[in-house]
C-alpha positions in Angstrom: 37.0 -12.1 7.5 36.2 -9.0 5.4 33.5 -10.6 3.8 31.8 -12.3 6.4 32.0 -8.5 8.6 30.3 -6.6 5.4 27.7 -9.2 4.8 26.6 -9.1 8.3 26.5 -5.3 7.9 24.6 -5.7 5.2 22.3 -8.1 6.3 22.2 -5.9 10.1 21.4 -3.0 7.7 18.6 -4.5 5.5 16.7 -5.8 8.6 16.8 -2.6 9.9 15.3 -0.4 6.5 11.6 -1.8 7.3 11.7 -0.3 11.4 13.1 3.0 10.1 10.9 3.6 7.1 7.7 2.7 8.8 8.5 4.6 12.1 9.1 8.2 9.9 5.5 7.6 8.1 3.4 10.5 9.9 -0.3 9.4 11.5 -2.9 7.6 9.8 -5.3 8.7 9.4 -4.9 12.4 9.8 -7.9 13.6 7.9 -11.9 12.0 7.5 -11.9 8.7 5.7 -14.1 8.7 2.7 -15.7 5.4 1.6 -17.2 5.7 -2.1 -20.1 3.7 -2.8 -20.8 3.6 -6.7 -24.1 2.7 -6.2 -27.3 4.4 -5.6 -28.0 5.1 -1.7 -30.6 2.3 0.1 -29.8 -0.4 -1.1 -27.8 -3.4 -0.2 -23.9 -2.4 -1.4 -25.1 1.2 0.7 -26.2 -0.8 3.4 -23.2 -2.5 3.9 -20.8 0.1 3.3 -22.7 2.3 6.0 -21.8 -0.6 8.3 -17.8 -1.3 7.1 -17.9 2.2 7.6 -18.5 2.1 11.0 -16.7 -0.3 11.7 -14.1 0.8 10.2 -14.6 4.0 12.0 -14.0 2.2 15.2 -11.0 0.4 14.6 -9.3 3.3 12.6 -10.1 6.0 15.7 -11.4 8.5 13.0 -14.8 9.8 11.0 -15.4 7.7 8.3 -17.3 9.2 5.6 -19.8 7.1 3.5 -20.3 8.7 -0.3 -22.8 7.3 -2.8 -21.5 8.1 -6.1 -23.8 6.4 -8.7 -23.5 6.0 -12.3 -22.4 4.8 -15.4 -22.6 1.4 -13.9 -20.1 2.4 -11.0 -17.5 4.5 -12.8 -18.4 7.6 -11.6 -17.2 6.8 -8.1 -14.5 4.1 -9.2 -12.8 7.2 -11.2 -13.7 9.7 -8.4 -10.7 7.3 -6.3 -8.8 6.7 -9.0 -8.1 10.6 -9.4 -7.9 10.9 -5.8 -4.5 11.9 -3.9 -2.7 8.1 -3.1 -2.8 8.4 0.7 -5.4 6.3 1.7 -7.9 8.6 2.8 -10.5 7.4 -0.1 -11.4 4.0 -0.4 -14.2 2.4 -3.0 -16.4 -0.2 -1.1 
């Protein structure tokens, strides 16, 4: 009887981690989106990212902010994220 009463704590308990956990995570986003482009501005991967960007924009409720970072084949801006704080506010297209 003991056992089953703790396991169904348990299990009661674990289902519950999740709901708290994602309901004490603050607002996202609460800062400008930046969407890095490694590539030179005017062309095609520009062109699109300018228009997830947007889109993005809308769904999100917040500026996002298209960056061209071009260079060393891309790694300019693909080290630019990878420095970058882990919050989600920089993405690399």
């Amino acid at each position: 009887m003991k056992r089953r009463a703790l396991a169904l704590g348990l299990a009661v308990l674990a289902g519950w981690l999740p709901v708290v956990s994602a309901t004490a995570q603050g607002a996202y986003p609460s800062r400008p989106v930046t969407l890095v482009v490694p590539q030179a501005a005017g062309g095609t991967n520009d062109i699109v990212g300018r228009l997830v960007g947007q889109k993005l924009g809308e769904v999100l409720n917040a500026a996002v902010v298209v960056d061209n970072r071009p260079g060393a084949g891309g790694n300019i801006g693909t080290q630019l994220v990878a420095k970058a704080p882990k919050d989600g506010h920089m993405l690399l297209m």
